[in-house]
PQR file with spaces between the fields and no chain letter, atoms N, CA, C, O and H, PARSE charges and radii, in Angstrom:
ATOM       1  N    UNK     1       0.827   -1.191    0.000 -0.4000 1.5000
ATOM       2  CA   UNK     1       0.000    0.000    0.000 -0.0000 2.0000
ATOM       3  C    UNK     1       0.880    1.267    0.000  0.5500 1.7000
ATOM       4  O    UNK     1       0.636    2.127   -0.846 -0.5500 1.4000
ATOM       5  N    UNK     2       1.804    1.435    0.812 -0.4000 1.5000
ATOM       6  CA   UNK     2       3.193    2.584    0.658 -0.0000 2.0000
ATOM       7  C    UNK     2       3.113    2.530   -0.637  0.5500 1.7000
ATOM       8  O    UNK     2       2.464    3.403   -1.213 -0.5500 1.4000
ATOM       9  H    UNK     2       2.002    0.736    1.499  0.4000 1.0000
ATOM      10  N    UNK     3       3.751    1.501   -1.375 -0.4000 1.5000
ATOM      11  CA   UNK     3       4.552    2.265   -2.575 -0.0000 2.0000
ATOM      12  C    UNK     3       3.641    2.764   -3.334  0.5500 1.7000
ATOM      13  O    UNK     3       3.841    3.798   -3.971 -0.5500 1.4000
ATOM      14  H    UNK     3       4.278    0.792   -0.907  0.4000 1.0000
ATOM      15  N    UNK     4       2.198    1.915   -3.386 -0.4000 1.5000
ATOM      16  CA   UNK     4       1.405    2.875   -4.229 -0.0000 2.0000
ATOM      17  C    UNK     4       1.131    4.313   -3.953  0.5500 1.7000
ATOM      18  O    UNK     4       1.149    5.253   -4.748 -0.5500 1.4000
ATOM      19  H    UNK     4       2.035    1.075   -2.869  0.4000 1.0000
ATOM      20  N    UNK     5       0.933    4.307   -2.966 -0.4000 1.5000
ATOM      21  CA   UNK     5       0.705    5.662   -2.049 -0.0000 2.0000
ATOM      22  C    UNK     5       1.717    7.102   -2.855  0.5500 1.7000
ATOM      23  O    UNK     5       1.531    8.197   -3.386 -0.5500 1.4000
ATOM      24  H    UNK     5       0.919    3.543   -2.321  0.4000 1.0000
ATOM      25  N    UNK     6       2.962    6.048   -2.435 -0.4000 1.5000
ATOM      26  CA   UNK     6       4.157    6.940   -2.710 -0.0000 2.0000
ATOM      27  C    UNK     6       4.229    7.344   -4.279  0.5500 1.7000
ATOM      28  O    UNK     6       4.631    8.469   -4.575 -0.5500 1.4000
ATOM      29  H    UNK     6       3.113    5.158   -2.004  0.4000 1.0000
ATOM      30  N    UNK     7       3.732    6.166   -5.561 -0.4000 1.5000
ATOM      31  CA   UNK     7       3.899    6.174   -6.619 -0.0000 2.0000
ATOM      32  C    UNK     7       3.048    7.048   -7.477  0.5500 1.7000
ATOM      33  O    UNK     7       3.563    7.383   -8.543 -0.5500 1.4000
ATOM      34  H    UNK     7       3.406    5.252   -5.320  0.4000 1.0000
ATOM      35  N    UNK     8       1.357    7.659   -7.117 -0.4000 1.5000
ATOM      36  CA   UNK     8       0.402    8.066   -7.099 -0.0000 2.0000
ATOM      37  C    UNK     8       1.127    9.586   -6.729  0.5500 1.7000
ATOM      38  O    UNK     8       0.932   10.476   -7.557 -0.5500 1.4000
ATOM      39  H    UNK     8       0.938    7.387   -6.251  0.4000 1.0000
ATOM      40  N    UNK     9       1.942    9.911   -5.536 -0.4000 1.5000
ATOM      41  CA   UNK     9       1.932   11.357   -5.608 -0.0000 2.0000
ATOM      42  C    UNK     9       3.241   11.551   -6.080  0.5500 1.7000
ATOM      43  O    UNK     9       3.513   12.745   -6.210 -0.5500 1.4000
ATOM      44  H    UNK     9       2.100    9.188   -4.863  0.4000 1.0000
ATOM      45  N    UNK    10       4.152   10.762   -6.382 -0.4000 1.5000
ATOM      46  CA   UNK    10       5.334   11.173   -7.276 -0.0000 2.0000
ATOM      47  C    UNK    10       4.840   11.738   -8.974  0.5500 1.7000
ATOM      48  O    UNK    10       5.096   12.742   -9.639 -0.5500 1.4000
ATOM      49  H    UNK    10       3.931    9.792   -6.277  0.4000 1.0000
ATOM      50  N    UNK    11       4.182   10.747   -9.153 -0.4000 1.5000
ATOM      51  CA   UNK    11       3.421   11.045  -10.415 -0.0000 2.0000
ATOM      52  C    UNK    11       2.750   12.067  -11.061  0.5500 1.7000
ATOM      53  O    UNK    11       2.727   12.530  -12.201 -0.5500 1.4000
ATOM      54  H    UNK    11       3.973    9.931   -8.613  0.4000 1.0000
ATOM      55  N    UNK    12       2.064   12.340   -9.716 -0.4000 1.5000
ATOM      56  CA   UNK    12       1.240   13.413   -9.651 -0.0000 2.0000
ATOM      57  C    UNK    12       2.175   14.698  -10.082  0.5500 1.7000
ATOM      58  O    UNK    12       1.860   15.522  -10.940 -0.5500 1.4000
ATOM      59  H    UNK    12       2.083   11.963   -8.790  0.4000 1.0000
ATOM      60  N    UNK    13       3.408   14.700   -9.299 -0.4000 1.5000
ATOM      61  CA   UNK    13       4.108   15.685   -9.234 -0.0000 2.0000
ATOM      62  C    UNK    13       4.808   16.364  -10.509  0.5500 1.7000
ATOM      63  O    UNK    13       4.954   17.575  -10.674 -0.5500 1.4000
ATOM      64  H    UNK    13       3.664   14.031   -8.602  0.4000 1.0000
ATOM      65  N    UNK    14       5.436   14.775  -11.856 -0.4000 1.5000
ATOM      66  CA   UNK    14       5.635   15.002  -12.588 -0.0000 2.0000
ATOM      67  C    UNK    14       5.081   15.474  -13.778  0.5500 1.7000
ATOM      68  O    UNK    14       5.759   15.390  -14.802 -0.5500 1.4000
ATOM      69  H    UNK    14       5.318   13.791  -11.722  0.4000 1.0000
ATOM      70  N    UNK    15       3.586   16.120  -13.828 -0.4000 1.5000
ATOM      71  CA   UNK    15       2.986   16.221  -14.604 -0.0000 2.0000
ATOM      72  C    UNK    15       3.535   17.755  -14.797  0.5500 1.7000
ATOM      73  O    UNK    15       3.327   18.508  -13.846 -0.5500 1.4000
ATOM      74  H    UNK    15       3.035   16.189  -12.996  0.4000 1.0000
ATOM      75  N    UNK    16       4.328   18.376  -16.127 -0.4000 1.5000
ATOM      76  CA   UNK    16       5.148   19.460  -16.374 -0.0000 2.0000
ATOM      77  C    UNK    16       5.068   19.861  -17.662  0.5500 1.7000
ATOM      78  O    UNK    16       4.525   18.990  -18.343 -0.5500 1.4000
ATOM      79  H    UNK    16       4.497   17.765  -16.900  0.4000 1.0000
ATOM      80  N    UNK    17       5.477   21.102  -18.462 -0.4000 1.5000
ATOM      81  CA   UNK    17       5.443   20.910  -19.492 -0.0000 2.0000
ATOM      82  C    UNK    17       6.939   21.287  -19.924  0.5500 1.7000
ATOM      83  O    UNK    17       7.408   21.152  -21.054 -0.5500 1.4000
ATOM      84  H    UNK    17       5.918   21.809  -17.909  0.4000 1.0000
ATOM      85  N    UNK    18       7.530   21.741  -18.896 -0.4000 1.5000
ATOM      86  CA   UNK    18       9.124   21.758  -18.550 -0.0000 2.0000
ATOM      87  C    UNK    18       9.567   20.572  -17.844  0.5500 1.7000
ATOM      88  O    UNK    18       8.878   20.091  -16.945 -0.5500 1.4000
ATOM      89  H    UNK    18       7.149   21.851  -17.978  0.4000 1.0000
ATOM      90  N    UNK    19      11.138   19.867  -18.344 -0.4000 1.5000
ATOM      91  CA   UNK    19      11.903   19.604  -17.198 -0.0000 2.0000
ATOM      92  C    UNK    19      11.775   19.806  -16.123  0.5500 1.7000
ATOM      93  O    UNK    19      11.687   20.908  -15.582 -0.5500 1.4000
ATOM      94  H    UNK    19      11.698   20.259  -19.074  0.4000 1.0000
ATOM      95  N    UNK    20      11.722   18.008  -15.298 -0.4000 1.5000
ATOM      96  CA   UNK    20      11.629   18.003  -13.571 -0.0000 2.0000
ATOM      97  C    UNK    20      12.702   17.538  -13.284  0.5500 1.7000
ATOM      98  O    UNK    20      13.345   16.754  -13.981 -0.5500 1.4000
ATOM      99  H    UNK    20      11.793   17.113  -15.738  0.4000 1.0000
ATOM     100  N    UNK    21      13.010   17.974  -12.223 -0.4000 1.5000
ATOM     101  CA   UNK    21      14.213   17.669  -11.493 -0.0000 2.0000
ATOM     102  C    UNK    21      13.986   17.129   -9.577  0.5500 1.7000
ATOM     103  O    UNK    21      13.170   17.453   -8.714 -0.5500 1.4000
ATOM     104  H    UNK    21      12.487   18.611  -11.656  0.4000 1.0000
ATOM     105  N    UNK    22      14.878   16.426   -9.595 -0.4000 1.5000
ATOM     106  CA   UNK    22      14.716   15.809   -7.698 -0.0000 2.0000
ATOM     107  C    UNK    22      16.066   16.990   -7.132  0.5500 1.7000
ATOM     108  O    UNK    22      17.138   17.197   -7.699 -0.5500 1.4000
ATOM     109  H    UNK    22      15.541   16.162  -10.296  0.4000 1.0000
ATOM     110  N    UNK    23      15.600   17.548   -5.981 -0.4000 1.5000
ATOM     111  CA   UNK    23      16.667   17.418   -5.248 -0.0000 2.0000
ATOM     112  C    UNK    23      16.902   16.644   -4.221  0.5500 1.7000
ATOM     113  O    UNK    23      16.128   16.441   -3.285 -0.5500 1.4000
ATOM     114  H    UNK    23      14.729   17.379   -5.520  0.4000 1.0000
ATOM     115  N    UNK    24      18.055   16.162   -4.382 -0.4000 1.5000
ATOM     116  CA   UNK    24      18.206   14.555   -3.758 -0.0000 2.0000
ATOM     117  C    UNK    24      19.427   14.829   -2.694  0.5500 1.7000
ATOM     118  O    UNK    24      20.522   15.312   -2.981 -0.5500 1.4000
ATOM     119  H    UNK    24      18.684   16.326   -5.142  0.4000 1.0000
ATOM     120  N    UNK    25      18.909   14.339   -1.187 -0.4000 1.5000
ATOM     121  CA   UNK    25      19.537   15.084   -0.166 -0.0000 2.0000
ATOM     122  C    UNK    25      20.868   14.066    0.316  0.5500 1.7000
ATOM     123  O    UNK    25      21.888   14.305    0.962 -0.5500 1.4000
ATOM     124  H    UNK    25      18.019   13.947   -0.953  0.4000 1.0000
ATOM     125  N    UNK    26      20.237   12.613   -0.438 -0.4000 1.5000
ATOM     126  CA   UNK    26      20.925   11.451    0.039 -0.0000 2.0000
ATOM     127  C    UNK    26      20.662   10.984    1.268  0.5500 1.7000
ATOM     128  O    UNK    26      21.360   10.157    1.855 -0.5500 1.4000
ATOM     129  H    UNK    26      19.408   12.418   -0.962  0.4000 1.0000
ATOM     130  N    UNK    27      19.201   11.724    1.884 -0.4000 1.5000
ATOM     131  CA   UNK    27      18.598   11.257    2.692 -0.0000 2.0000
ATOM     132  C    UNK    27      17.654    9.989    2.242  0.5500 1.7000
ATOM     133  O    UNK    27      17.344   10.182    1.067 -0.5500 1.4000
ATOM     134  H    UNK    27      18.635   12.396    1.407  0.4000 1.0000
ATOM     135  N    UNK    28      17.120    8.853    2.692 -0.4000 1.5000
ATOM     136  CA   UNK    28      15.865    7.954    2.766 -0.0000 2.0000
ATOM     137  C    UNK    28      14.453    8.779    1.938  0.5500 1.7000
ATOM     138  O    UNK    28      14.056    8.232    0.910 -0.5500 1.4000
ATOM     139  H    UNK    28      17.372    8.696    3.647  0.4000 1.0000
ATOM     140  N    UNK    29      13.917    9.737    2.284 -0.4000 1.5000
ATOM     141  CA   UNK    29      13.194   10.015    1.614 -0.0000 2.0000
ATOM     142  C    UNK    29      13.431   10.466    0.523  0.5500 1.7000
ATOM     143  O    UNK    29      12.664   10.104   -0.370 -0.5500 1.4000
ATOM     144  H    UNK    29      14.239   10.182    3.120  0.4000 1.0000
ATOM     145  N    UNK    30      14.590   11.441    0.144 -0.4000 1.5000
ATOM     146  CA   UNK    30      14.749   12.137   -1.437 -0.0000 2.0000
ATOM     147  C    UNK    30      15.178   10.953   -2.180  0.5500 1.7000
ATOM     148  O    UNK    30      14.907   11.012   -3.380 -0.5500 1.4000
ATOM     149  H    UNK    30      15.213   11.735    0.868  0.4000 1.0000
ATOM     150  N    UNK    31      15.925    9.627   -1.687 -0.4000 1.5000
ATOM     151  CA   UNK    31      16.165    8.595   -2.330 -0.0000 2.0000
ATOM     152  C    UNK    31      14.969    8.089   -2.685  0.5500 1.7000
ATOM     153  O    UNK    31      14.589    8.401   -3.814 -0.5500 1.4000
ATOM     154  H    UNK    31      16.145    9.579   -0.713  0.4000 1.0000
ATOM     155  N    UNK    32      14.379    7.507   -2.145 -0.4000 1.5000
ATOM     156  CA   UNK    32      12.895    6.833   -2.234 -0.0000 2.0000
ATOM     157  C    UNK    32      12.510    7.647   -3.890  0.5500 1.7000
ATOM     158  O    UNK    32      12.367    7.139   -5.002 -0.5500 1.4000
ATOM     159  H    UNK    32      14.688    7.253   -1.228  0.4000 1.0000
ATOM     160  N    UNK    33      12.451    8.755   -3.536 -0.4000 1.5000
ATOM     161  CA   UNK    33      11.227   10.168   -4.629 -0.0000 2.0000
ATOM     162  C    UNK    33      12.120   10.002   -6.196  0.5500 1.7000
ATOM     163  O    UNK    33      11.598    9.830   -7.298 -0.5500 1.4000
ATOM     164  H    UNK    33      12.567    9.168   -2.632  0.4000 1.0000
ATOM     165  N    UNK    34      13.322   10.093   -5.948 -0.4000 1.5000
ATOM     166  CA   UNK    34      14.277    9.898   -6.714 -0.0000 2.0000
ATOM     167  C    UNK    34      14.077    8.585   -7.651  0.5500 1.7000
ATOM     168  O    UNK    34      14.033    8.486   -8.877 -0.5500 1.4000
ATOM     169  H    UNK    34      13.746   10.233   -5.053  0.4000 1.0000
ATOM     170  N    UNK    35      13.958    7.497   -6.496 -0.4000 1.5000
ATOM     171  CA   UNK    35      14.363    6.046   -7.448 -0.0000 2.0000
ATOM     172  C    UNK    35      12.836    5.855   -7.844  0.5500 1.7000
ATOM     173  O    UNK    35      12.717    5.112   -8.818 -0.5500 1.4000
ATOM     174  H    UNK    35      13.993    7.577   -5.500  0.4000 1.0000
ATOM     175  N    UNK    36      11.357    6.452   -7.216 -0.4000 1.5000
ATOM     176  CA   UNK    36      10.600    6.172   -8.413 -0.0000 2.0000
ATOM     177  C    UNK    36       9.891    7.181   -9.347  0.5500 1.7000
ATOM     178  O    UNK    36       9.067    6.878  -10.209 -0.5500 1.4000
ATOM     179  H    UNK    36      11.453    7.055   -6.424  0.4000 1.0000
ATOM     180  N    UNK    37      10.333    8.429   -9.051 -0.4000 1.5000
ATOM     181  CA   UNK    37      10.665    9.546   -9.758 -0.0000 2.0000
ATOM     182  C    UNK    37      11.231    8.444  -11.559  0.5500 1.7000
ATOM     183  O    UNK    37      10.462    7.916  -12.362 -0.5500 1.4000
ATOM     184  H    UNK    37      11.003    8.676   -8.350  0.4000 1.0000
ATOM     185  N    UNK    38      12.719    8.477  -11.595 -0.4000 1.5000
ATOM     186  CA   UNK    38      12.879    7.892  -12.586 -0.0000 2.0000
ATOM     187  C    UNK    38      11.975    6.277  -13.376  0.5500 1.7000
ATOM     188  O    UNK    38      11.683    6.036  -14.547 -0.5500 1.4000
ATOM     189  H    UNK    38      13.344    8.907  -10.943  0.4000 1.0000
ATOM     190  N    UNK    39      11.746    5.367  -11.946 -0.4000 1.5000
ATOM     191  CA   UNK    39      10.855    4.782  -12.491 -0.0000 2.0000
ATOM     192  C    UNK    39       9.649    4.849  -13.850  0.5500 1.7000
ATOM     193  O    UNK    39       9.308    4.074  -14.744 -0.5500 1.4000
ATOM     194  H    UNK    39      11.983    5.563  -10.994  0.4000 1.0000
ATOM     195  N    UNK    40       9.242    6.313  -13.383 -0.4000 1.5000
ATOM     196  CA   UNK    40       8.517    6.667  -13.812 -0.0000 2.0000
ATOM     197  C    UNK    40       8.785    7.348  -15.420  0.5500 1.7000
ATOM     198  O    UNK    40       8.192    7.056  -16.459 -0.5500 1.4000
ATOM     199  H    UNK    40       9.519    6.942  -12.657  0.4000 1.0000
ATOM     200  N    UNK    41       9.703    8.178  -15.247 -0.4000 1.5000
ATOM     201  CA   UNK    41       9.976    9.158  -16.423 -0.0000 2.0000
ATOM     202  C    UNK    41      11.716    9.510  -16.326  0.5500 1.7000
ATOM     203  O    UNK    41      12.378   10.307  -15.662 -0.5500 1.4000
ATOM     204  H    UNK    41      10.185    8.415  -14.404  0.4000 1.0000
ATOM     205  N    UNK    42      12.037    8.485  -17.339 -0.4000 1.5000
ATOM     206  CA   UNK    42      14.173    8.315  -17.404 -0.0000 2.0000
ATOM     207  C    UNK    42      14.421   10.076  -17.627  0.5500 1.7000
ATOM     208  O    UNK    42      15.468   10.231  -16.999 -0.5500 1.4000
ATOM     209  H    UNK    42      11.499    7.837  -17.878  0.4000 1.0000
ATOM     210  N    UNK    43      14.087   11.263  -18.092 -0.4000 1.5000
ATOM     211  CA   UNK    43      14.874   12.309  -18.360 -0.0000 2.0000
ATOM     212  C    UNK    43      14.249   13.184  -16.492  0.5500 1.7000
ATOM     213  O    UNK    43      13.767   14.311  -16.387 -0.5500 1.4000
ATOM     214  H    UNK    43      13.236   11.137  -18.602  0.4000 1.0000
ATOM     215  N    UNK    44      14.404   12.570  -15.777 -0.4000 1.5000
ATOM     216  CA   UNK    44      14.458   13.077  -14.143 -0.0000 2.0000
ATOM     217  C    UNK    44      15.795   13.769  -14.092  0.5500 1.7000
ATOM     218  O    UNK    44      16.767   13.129  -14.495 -0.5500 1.4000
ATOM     219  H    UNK    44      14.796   11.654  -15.861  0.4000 1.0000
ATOM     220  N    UNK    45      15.985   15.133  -13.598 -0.4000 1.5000
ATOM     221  CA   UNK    45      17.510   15.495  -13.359 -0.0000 2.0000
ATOM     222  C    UNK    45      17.536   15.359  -12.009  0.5500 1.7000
ATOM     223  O    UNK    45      16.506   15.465  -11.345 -0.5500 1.4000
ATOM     224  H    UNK    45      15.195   15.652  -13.271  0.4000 1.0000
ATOM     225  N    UNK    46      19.024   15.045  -11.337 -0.4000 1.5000
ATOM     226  CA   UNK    46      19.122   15.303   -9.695 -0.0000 2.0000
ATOM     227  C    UNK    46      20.218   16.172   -9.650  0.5500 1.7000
ATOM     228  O    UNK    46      21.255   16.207  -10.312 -0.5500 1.4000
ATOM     229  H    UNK    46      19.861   14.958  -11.877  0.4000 1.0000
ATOM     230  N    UNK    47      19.605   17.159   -8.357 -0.4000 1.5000
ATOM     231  CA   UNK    47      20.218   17.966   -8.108 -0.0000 2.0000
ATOM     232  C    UNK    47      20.894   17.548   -6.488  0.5500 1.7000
ATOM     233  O    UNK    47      20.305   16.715   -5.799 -0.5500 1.4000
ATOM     234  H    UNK    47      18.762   17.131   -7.820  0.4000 1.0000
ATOM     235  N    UNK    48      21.786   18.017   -6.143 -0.4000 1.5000
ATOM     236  CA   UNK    48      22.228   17.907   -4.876 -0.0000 2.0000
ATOM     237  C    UNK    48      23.182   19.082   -4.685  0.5500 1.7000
ATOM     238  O    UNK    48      23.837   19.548   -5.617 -0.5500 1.4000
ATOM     239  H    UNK    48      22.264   18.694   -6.703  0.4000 1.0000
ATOM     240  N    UNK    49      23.237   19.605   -3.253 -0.4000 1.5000
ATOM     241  CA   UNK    49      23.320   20.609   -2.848 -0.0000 2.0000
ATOM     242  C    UNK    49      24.233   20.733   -1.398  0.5500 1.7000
ATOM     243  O    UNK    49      23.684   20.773   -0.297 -0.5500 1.4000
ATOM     244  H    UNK    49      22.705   19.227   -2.496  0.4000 1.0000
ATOM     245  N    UNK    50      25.681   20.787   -1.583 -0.4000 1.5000
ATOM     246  CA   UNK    50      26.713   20.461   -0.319 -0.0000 2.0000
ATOM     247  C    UNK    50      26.706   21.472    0.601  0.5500 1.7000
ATOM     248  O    UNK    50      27.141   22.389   -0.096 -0.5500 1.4000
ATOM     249  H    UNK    50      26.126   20.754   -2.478  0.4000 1.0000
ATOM     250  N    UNK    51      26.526   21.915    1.619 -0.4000 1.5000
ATOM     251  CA   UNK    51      27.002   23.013    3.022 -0.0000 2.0000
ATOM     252  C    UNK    51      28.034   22.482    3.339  0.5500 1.7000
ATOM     253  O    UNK    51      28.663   23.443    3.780 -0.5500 1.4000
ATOM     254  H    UNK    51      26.173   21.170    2.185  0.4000 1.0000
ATOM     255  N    UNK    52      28.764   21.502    3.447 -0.4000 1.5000
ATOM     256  CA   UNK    52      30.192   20.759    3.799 -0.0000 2.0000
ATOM     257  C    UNK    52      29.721   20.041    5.348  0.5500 1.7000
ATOM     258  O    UNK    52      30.667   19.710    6.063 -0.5500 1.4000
ATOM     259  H    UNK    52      28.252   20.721    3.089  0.4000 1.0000
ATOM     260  N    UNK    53      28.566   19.835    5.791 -0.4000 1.5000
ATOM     261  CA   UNK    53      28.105   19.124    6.990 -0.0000 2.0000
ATOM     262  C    UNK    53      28.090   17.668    6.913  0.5500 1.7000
ATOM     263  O    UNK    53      27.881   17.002    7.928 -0.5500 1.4000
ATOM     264  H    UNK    53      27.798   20.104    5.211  0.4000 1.0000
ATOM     265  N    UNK    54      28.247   17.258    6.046 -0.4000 1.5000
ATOM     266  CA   UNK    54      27.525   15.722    6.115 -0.0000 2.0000
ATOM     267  C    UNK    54      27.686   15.144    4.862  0.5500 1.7000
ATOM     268  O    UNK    54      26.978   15.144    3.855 -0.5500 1.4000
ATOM     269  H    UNK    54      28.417   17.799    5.222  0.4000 1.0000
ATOM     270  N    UNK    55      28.766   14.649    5.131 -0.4000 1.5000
ATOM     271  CA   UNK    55      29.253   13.996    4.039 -0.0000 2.0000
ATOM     272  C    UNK    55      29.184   12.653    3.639  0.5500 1.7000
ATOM     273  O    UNK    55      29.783   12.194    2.666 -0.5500 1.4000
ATOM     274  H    UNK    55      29.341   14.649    5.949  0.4000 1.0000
ATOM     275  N    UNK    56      28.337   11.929    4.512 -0.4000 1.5000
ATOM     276  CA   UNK    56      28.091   10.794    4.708 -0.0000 2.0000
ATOM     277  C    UNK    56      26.603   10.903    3.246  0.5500 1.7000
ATOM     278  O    UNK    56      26.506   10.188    2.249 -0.5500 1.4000
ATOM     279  H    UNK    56      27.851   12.301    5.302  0.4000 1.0000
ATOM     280  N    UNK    57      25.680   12.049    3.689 -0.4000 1.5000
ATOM     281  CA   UNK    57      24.738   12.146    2.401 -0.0000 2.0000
ATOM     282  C    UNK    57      25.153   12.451    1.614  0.5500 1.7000
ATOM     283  O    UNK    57      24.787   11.699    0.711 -0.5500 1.4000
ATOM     284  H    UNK    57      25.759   12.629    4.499  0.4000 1.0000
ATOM     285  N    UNK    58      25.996   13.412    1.134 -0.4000 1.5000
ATOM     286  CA   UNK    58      26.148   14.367    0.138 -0.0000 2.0000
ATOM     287  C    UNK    58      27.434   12.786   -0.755  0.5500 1.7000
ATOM     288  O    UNK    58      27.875   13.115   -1.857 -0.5500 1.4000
ATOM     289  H    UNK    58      26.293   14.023    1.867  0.4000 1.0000
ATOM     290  N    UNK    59      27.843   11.457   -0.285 -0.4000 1.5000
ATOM     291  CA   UNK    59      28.557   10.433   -0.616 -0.0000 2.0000
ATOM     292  C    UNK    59      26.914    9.407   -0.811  0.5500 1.7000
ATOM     293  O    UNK    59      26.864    8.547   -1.691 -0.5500 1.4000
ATOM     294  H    UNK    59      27.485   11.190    0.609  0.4000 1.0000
ATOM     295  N    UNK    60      26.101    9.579   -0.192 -0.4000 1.5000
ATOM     296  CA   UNK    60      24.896    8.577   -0.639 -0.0000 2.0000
ATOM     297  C    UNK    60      24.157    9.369   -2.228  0.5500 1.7000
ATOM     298  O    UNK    60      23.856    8.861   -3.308 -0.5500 1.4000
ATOM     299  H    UNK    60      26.141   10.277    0.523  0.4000 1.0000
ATOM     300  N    UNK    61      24.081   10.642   -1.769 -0.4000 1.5000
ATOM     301  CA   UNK    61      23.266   11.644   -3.330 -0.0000 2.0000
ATOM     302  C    UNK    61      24.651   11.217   -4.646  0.5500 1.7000
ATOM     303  O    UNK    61      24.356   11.478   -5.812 -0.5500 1.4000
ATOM     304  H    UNK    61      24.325   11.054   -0.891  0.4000 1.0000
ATOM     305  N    UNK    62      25.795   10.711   -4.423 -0.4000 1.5000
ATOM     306  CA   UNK    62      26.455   10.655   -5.447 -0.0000 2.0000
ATOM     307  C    UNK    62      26.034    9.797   -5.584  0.5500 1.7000
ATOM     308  O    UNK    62      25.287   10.081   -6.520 -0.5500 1.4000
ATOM     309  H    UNK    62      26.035   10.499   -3.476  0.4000 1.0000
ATOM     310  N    UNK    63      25.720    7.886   -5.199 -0.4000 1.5000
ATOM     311  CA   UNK    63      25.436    6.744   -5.036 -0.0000 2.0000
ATOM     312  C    UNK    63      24.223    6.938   -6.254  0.5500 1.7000
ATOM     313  O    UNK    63      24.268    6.569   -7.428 -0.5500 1.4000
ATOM     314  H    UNK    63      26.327    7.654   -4.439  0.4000 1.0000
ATOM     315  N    UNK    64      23.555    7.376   -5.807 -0.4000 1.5000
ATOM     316  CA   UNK    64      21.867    7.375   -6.003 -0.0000 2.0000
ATOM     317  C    UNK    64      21.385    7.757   -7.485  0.5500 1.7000
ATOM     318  O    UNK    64      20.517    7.190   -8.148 -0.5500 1.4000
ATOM     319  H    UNK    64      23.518    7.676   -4.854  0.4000 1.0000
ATOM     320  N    UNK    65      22.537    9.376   -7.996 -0.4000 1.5000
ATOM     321  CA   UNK    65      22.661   10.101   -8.886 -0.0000 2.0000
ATOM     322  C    UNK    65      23.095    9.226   -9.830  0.5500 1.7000
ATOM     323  O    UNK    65      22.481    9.222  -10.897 -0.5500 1.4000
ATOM     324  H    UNK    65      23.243    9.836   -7.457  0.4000 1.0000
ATOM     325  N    UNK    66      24.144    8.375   -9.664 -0.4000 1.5000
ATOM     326  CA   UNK    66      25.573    7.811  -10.452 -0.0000 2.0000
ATOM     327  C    UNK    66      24.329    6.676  -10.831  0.5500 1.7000
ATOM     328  O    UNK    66      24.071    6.696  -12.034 -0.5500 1.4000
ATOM     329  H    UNK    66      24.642    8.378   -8.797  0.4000 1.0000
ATOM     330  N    UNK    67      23.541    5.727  -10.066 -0.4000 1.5000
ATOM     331  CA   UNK    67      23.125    4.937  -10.612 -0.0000 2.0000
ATOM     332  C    UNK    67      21.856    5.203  -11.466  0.5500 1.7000
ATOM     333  O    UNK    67      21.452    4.293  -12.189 -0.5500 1.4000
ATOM     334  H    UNK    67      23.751    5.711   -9.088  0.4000 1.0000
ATOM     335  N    UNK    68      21.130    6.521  -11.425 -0.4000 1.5000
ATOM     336  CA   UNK    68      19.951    6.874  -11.807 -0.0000 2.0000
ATOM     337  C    UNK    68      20.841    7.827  -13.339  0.5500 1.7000
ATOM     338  O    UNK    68      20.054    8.219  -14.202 -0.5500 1.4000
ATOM     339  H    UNK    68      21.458    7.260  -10.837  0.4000 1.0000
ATOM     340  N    UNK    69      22.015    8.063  -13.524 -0.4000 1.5000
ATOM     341  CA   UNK    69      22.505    8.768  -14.599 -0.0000 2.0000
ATOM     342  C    UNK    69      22.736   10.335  -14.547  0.5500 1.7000
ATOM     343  O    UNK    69      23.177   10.927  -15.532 -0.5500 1.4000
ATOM     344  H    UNK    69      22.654    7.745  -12.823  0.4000 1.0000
């Protein structure tokens, strides 16, 4: 029931007549939005965004990016 949940308002979201883009924190949730974000529609851009705090995400948003293209 989640993923539909989740898949229903990702969807929702991509309805554009411009380029969508994720910003992807390399947190659990922007991953999640991200991996069915593209599910959905392959020209998804990700953006990610460093303060130099936490490098542990800003090393998962490369993970996530690198495998989504």
């Amino acid at each position: 029931m989640f993923e539909s949940i989740i898949e229903k308002s990702v969807k929702s979201q991509l309805r554009s007549d411009v380029p969508v883009g994720v910003l992807l924190s390399g947190g659990i949730d922007s991953s999640i939005i991200t991996c069915v974000a593209n599910s959905l529609n392959s020209n998804i851009v990700n953006y990610t965004v460093d303060f130099g705090n936490n490098k542990e995400e800003l090393d998962n948003a490369k993970i996530i990016s690198n495998y989504y293209g």
